[in-house]
mmCIF file as Biopython writes it, N, C-alpha, C and O atoms, coordinates in Angstrom:
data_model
#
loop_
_atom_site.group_PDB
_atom_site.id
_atom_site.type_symbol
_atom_site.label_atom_id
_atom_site.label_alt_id
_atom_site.label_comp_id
_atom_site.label_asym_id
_atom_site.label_entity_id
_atom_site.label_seq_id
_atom_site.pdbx_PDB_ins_code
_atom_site.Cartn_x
_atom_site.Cartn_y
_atom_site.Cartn_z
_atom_site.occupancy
_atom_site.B_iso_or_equiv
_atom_site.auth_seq_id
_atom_site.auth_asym_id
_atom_site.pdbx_PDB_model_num
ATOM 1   N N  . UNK A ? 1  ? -17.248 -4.446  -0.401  1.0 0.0 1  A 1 
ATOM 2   C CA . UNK A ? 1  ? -16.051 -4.645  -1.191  1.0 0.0 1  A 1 
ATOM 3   C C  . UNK A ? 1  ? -16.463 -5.036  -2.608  1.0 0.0 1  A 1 
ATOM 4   O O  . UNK A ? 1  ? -17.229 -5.912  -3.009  1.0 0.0 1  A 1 
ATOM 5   N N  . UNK A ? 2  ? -15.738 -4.140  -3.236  1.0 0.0 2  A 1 
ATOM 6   C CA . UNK A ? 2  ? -16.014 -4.623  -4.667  1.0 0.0 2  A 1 
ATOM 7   C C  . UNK A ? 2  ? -15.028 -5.465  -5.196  1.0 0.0 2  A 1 
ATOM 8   O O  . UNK A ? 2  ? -13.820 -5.319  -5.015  1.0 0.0 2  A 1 
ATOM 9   N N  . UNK A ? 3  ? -15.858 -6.836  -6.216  1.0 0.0 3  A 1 
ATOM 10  C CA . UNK A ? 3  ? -14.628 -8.113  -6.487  1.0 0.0 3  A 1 
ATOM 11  C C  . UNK A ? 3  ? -14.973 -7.795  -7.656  1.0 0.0 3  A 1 
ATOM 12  O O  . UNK A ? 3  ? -16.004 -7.175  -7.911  1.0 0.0 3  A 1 
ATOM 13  N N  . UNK A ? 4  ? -14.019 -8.248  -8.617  1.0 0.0 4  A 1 
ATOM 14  C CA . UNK A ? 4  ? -13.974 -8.005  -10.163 1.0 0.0 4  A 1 
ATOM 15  C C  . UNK A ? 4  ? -13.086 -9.666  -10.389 1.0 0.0 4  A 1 
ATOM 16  O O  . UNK A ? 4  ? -12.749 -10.345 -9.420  1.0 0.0 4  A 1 
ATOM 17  N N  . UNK A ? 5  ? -12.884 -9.994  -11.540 1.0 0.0 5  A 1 
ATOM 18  C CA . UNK A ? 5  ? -12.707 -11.158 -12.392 1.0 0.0 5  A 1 
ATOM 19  C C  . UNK A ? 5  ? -11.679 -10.500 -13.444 1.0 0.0 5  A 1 
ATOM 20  O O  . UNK A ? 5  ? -11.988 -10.384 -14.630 1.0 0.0 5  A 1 
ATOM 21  N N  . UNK A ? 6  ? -10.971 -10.258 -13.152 1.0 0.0 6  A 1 
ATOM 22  C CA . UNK A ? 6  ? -9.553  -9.987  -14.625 1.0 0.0 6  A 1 
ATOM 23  C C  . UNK A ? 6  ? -9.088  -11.906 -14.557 1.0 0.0 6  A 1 
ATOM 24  O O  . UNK A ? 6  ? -9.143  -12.900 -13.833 1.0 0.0 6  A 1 
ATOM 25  N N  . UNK A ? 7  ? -8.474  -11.230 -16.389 1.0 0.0 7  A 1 
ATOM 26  C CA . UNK A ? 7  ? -7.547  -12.351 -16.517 1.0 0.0 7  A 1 
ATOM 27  C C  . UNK A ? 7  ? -5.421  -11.845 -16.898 1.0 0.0 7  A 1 
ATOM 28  O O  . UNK A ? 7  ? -4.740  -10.836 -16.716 1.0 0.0 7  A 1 
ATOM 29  N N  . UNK A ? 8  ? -5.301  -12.484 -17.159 1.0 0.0 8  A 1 
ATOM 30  C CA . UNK A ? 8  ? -3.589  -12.667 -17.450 1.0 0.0 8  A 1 
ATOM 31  C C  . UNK A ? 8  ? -3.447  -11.017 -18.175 1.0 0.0 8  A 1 
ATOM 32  O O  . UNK A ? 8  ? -3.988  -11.083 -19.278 1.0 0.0 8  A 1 
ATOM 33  N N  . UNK A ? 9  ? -3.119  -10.149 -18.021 1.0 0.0 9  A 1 
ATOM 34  C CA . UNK A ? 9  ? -2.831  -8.906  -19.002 1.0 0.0 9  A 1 
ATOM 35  C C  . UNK A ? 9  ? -3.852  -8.333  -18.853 1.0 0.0 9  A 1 
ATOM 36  O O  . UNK A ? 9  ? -3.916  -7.603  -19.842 1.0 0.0 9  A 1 
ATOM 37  N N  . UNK A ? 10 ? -5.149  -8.092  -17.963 1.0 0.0 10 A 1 
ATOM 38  C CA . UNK A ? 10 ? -6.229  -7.441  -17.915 1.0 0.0 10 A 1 
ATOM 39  C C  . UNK A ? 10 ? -5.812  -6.589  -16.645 1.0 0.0 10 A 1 
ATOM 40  O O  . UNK A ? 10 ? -4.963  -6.741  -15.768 1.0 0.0 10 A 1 
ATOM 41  N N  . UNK A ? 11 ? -7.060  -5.340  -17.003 1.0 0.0 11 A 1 
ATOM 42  C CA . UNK A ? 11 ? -6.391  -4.102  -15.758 1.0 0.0 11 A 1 
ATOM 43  C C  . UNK A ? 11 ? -7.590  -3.509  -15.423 1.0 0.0 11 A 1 
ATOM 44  O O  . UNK A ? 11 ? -8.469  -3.440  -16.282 1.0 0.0 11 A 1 
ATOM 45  N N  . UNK A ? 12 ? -7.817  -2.947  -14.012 1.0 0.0 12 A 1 
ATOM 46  C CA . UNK A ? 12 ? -8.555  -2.036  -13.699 1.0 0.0 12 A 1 
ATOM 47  C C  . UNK A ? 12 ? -7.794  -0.875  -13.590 1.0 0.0 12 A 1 
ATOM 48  O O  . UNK A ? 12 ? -6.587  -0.773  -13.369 1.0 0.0 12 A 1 
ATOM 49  N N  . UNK A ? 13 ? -8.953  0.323   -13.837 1.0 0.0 13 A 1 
ATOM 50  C CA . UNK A ? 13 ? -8.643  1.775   -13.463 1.0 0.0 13 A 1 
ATOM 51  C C  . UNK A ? 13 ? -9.197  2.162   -12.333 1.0 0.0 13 A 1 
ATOM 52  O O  . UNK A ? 13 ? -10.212 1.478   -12.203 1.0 0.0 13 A 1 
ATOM 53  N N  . UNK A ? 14 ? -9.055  3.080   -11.207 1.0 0.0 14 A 1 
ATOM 54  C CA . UNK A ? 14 ? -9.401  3.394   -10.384 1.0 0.0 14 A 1 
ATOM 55  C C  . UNK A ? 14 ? -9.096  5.427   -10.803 1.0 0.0 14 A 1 
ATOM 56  O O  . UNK A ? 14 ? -8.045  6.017   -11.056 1.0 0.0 14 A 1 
ATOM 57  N N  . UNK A ? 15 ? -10.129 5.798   -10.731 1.0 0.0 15 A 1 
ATOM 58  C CA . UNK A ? 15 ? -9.786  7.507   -10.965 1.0 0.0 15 A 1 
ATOM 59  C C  . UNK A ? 15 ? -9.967  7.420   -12.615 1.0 0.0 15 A 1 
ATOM 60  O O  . UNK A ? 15 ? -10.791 6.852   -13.332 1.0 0.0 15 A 1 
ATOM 61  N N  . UNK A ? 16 ? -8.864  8.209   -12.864 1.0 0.0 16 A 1 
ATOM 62  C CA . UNK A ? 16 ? -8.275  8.192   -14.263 1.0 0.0 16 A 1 
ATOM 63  C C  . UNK A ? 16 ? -7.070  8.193   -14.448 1.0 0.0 16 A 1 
ATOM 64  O O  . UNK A ? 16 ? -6.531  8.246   -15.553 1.0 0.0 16 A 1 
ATOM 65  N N  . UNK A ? 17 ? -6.280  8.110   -12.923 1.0 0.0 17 A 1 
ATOM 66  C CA . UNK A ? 17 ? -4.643  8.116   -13.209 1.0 0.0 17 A 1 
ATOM 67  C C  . UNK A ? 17 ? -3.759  6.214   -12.382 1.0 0.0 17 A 1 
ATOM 68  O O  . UNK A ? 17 ? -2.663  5.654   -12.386 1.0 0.0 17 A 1 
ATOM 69  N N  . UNK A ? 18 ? -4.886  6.022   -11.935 1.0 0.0 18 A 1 
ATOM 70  C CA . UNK A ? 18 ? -4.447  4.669   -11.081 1.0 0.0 18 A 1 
ATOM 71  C C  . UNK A ? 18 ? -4.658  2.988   -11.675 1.0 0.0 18 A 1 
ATOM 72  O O  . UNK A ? 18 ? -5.767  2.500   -11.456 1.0 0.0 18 A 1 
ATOM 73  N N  . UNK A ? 19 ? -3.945  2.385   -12.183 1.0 0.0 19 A 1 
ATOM 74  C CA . UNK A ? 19 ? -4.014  1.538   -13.465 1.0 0.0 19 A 1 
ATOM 75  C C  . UNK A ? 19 ? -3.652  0.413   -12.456 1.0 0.0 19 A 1 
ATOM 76  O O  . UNK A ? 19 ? -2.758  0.691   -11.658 1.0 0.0 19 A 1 
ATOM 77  N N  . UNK A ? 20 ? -4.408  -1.227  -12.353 1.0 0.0 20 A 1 
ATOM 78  C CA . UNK A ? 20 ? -3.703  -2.068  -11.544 1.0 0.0 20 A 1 
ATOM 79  C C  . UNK A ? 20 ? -4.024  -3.231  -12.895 1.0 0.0 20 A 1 
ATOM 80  O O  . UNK A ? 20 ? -5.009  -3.477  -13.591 1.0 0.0 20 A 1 
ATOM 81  N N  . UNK A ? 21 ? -2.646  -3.744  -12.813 1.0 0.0 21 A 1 
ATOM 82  C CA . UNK A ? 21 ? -2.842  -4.726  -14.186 1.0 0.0 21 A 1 
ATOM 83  C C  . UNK A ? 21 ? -2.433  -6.313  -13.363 1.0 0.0 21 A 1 
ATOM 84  O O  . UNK A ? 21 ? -1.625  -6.372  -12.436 1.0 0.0 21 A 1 
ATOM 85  N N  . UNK A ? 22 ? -3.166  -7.506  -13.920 1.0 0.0 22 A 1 
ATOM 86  C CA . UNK A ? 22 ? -2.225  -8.748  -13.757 1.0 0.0 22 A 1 
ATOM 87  C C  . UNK A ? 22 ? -1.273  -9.039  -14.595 1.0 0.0 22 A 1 
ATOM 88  O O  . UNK A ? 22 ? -1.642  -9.028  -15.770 1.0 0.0 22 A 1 
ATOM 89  N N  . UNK A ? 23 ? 0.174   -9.379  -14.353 1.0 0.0 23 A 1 
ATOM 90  C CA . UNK A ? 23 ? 1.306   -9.446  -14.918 1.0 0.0 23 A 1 
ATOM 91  C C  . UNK A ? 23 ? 1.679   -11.083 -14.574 1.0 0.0 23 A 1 
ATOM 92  O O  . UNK A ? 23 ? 2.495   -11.765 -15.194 1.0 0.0 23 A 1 
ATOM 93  N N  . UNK A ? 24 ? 1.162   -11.352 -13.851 1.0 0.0 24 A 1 
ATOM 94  C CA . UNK A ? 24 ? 1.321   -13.180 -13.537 1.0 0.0 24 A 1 
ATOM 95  C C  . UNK A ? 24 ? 0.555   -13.683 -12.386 1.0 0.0 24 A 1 
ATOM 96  O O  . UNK A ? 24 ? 0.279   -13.160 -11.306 1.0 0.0 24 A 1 
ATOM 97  N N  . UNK A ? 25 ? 0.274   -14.866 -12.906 1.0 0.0 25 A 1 
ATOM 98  C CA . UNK A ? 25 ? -0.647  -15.648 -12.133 1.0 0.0 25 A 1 
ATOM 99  C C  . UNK A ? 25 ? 0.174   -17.219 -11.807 1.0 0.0 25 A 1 
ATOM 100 O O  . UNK A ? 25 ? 0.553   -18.055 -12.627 1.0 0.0 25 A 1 
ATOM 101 N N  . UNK A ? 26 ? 0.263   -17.236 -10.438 1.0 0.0 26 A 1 
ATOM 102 C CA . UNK A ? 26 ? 1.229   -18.570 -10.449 1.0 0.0 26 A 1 
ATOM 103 C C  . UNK A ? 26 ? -0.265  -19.396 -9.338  1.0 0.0 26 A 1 
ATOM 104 O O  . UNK A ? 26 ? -1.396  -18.988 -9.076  1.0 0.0 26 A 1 
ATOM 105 N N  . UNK A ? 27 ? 0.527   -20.728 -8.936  1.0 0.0 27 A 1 
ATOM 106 C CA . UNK A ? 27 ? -0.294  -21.489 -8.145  1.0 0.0 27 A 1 
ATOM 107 C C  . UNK A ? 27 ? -0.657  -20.904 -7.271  1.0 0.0 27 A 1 
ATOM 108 O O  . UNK A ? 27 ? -1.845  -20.591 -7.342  1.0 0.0 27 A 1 
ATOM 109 N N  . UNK A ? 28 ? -0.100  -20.570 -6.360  1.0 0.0 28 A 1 
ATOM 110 C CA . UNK A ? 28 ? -1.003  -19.751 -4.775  1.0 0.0 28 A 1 
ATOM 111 C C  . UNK A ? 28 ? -0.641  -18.016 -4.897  1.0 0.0 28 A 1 
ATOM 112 O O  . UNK A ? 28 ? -1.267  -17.260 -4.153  1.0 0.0 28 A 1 
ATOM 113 N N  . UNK A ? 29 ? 0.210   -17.544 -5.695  1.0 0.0 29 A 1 
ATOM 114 C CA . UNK A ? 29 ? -0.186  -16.217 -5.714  1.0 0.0 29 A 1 
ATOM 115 C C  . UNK A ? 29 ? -0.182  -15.410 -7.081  1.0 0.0 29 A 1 
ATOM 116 O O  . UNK A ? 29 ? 0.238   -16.127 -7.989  1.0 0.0 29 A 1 
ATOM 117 N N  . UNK A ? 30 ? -0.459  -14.376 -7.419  1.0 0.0 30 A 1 
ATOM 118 C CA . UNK A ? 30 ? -0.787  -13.562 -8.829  1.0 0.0 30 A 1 
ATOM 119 C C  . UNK A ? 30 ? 0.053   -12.536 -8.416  1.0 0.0 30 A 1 
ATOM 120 O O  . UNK A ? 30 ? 0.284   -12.429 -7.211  1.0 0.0 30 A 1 
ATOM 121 N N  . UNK A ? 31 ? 0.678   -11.559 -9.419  1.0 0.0 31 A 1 
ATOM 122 C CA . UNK A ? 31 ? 1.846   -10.711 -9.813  1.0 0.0 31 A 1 
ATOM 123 C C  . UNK A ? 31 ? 0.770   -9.069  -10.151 1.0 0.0 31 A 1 
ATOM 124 O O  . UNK A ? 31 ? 0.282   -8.793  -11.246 1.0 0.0 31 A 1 
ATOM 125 N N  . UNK A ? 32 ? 0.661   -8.349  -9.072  1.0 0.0 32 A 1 
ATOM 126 C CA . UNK A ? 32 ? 0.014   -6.856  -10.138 1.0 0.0 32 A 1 
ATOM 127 C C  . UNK A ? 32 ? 1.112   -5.915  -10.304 1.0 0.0 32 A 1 
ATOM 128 O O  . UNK A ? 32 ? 2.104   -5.828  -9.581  1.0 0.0 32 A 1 
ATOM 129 N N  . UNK A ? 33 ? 0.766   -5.059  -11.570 1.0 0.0 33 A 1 
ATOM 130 C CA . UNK A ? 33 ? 1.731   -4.284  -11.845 1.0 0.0 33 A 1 
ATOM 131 C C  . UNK A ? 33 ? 0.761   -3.121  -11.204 1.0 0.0 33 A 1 
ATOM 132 O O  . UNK A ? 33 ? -0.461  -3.238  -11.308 1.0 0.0 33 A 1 
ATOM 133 N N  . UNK A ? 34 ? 1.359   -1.988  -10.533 1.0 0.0 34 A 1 
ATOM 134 C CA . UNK A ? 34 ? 0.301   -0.493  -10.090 1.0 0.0 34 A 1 
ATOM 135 C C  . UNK A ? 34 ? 1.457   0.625   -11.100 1.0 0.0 34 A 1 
ATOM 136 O O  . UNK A ? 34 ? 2.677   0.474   -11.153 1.0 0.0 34 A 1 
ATOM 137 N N  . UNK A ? 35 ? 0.781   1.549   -11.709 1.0 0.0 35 A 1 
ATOM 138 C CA . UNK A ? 35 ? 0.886   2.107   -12.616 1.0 0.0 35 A 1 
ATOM 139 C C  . UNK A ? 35 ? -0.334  3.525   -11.614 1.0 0.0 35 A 1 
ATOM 140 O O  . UNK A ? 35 ? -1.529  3.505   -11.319 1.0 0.0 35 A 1 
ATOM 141 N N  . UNK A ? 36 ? 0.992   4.755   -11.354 1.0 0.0 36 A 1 
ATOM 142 C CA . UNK A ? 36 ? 0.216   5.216   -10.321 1.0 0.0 36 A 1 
ATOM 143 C C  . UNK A ? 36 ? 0.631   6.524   -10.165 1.0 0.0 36 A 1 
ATOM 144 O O  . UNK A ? 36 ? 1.630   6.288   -9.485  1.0 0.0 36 A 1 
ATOM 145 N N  . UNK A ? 37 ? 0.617   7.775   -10.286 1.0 0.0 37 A 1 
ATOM 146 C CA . UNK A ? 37 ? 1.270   9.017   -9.903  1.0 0.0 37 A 1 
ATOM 147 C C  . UNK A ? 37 ? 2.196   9.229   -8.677  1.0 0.0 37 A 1 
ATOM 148 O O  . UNK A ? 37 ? 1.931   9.013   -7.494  1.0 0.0 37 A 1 
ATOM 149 N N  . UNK A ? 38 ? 3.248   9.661   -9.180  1.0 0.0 38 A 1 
ATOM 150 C CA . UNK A ? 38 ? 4.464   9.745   -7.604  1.0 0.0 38 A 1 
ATOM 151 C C  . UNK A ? 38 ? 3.770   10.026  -6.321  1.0 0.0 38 A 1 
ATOM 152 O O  . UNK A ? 38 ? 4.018   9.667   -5.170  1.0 0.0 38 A 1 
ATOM 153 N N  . UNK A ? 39 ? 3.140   10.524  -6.666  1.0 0.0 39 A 1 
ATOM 154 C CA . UNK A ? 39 ? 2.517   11.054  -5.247  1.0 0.0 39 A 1 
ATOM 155 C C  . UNK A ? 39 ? 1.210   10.384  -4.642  1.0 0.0 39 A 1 
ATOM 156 O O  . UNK A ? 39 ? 0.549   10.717  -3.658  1.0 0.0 39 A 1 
ATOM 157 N N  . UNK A ? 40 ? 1.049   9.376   -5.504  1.0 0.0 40 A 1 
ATOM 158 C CA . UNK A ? 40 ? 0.506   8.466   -4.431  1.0 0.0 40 A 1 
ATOM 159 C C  . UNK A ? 40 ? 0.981   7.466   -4.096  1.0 0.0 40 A 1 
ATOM 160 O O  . UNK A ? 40 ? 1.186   6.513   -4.847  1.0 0.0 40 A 1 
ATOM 161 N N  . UNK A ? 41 ? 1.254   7.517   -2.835  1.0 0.0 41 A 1 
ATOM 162 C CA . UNK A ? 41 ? 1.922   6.236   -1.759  1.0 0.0 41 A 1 
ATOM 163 C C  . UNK A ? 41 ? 1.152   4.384   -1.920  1.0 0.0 41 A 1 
ATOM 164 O O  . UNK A ? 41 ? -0.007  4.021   -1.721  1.0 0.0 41 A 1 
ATOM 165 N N  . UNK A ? 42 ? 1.929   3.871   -2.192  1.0 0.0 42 A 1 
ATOM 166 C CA . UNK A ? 42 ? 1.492   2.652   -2.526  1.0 0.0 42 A 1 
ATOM 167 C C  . UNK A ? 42 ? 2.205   1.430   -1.766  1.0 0.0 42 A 1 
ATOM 168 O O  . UNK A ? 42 ? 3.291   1.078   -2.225  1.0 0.0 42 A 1 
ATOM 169 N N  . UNK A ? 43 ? 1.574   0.583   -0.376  1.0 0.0 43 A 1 
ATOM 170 C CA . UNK A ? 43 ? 2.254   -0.058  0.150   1.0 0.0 43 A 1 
ATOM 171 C C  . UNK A ? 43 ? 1.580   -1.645  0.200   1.0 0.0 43 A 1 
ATOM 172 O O  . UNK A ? 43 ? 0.569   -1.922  -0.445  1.0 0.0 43 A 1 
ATOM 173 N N  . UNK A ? 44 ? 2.127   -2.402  0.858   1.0 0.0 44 A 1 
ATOM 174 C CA . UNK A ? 44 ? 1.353   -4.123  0.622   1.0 0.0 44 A 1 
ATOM 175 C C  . UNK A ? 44 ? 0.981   -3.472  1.670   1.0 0.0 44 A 1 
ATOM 176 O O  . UNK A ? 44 ? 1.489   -2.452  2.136   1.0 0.0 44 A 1 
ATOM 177 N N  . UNK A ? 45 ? -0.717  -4.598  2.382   1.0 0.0 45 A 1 
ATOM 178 C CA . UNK A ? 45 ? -1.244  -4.106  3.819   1.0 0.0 45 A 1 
ATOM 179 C C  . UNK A ? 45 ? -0.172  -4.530  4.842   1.0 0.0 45 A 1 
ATOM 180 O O  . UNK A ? 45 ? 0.114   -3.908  5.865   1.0 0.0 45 A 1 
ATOM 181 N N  . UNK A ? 46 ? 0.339   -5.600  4.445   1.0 0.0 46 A 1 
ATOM 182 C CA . UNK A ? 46 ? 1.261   -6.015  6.138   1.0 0.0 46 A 1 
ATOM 183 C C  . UNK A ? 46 ? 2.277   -4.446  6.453   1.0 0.0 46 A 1 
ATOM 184 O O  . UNK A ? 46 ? 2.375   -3.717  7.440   1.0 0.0 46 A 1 
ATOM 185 N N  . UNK A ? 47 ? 2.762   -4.425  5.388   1.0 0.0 47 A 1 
ATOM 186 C CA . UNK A ? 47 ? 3.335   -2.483  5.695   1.0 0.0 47 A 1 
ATOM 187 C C  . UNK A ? 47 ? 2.883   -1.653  6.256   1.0 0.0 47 A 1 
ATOM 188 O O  . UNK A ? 47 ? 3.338   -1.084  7.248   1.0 0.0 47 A 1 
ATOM 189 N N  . UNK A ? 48 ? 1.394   -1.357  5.401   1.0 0.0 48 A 1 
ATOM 190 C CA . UNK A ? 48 ? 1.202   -0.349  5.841   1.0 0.0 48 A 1 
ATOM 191 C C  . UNK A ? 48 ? 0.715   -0.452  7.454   1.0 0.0 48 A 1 
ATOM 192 O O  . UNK A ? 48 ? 1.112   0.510   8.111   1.0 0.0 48 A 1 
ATOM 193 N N  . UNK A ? 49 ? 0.041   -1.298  8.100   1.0 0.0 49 A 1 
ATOM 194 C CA . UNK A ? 49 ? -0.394  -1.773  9.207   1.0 0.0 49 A 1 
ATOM 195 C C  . UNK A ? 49 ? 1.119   -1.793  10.115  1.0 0.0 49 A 1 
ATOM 196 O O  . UNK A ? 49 ? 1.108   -2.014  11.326  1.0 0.0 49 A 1 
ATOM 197 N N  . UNK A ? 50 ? 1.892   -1.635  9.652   1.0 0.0 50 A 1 
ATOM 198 C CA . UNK A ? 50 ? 3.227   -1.811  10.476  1.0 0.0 50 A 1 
ATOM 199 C C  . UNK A ? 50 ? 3.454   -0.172  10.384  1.0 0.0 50 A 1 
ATOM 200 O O  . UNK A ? 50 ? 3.332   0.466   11.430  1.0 0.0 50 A 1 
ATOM 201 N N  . UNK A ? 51 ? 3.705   0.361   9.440   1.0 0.0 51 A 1 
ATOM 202 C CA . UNK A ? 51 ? 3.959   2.029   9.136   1.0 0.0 51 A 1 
ATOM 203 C C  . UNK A ? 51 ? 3.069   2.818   10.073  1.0 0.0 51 A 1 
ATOM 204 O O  . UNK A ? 51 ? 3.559   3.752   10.708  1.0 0.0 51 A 1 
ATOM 205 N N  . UNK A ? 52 ? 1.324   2.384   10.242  1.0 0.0 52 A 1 
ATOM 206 C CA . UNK A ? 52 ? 0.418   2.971   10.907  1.0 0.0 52 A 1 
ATOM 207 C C  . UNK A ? 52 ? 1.067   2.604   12.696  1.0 0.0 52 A 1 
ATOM 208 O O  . UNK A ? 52 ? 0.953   3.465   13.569  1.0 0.0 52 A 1 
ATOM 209 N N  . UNK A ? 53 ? 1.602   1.470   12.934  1.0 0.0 53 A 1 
ATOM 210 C CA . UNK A ? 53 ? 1.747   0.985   14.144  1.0 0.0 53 A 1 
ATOM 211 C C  . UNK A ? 53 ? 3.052   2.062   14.401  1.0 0.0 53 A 1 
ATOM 212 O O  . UNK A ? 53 ? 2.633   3.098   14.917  1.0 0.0 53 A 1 
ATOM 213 N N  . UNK A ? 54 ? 4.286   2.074   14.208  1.0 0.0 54 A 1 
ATOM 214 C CA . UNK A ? 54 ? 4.828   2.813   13.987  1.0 0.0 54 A 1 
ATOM 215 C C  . UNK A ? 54 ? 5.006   4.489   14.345  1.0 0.0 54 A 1 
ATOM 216 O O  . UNK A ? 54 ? 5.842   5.245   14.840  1.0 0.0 54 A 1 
ATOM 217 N N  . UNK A ? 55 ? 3.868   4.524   13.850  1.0 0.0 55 A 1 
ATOM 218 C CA . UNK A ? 55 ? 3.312   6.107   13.703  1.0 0.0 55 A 1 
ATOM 219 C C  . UNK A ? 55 ? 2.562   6.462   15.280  1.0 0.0 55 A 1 
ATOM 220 O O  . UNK A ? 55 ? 2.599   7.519   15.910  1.0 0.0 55 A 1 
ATOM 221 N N  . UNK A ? 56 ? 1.942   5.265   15.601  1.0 0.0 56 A 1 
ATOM 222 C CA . UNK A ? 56 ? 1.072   5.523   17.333  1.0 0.0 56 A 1 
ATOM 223 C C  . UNK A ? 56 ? 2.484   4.855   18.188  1.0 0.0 56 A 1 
ATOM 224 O O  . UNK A ? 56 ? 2.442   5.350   19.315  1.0 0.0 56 A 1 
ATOM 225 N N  . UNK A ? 57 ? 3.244   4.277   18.117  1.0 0.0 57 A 1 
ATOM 226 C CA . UNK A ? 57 ? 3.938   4.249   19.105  1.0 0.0 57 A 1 
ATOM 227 C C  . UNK A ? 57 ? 4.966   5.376   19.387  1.0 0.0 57 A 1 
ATOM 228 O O  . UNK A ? 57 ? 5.368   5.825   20.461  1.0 0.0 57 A 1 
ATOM 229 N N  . UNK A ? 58 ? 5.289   5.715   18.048  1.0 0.0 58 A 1 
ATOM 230 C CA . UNK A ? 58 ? 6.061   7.095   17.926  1.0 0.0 58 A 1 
ATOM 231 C C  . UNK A ? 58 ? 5.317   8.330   18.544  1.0 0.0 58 A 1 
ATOM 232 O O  . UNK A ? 58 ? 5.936   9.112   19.267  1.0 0.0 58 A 1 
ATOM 233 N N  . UNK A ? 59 ? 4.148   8.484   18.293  1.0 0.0 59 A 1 
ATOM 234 C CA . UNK A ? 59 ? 3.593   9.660   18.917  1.0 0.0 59 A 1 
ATOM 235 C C  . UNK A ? 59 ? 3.270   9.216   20.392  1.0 0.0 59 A 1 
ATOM 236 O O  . UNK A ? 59 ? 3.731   9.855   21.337  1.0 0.0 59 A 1 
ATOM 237 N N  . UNK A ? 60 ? 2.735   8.475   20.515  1.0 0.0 60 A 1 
ATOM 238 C CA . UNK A ? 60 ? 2.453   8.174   22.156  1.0 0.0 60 A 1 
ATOM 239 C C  . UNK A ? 60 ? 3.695   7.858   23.371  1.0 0.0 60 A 1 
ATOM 240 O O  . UNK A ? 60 ? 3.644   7.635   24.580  1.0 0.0 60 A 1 
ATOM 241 N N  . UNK A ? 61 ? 4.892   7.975   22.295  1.0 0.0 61 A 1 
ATOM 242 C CA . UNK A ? 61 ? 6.072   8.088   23.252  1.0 0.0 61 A 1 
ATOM 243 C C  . UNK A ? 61 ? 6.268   8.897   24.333  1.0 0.0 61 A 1 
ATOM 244 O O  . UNK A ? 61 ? 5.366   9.733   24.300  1.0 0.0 61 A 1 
ATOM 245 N N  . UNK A ? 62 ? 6.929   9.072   25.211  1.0 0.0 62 A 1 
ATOM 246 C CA . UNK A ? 62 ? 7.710   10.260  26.186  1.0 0.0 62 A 1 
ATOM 247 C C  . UNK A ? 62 ? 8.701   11.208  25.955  1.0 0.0 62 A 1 
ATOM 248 O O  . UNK A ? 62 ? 9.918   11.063  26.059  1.0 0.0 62 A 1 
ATOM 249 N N  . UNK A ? 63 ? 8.011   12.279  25.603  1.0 0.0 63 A 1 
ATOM 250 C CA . UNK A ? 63 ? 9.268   13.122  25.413  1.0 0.0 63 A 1 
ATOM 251 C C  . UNK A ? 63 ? 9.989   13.627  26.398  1.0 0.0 63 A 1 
ATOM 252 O O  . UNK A ? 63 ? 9.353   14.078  27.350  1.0 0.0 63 A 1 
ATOM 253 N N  . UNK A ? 64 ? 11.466  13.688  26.439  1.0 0.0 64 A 1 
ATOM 254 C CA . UNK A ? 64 ? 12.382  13.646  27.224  1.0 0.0 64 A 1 
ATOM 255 C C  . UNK A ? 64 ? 12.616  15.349  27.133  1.0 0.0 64 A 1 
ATOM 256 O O  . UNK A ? 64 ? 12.968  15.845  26.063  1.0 0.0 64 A 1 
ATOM 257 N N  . UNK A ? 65 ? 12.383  16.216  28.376  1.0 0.0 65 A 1 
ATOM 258 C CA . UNK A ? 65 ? 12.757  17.871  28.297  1.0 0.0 65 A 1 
ATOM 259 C C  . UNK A ? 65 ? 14.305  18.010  28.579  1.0 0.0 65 A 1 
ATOM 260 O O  . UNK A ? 65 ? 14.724  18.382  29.675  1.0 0.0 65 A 1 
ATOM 261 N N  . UNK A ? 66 ? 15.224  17.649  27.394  1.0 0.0 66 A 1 
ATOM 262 C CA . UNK A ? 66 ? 16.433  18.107  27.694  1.0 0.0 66 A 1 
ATOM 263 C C  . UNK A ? 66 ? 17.135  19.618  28.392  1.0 0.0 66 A 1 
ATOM 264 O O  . UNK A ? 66 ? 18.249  19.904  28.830  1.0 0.0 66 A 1 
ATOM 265 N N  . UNK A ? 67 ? 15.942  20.309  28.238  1.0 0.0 67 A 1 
ATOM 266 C CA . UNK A ? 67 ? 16.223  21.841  28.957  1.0 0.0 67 A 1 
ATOM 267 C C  . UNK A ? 67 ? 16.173  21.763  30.547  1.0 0.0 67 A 1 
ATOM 268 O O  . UNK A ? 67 ? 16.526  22.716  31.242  1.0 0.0 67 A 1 
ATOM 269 N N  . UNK A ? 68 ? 15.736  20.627  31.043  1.0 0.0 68 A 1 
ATOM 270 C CA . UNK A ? 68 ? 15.919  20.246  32.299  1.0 0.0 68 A 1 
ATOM 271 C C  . UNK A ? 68 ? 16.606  19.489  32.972  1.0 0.0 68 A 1 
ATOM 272 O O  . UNK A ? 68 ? 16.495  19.325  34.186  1.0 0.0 68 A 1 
ATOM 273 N N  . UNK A ? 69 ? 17.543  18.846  32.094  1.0 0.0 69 A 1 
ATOM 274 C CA . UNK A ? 69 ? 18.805  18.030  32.390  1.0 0.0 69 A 1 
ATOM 275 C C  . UNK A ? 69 ? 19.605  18.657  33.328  1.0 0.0 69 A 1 
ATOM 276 O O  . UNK A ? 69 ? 20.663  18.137  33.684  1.0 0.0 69 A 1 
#
């Protein structure tokens, strides 16, 4: 994992189109702004780990053959 050191208004680039800036820094948490092309999907981890969960319970479901009702 790579750690970096920004301050208040400082930004990394990732690519050449993916911009993550600090916009505020409070006592226990900091504010980023993502500055990012529509088409890339951008979620907090507790999401996406819920979206991925989601996704295997949905597929590993039972499909029901209504043509045999």
């Amino acid at each position: 994992m790579l750690i970096l050191t920004r301050k208040l208004g400082e930004s990394i680039i990732i690519e050449d189109d993916i911009k993550i800036t600090v916009v505020d820094i409070g006592k226990h948490q900091i504010k980023l702004g993502i500055s990012a092309p529509k088409n890339i999907t951008i979620n907090r981890e507790e999401v996406f780990k819920k979206i991925k969960e989601e996704n295997v319970l949905s597929s590993t479901s039972k499909i029901i053959d209504v043509a045999r009702k």
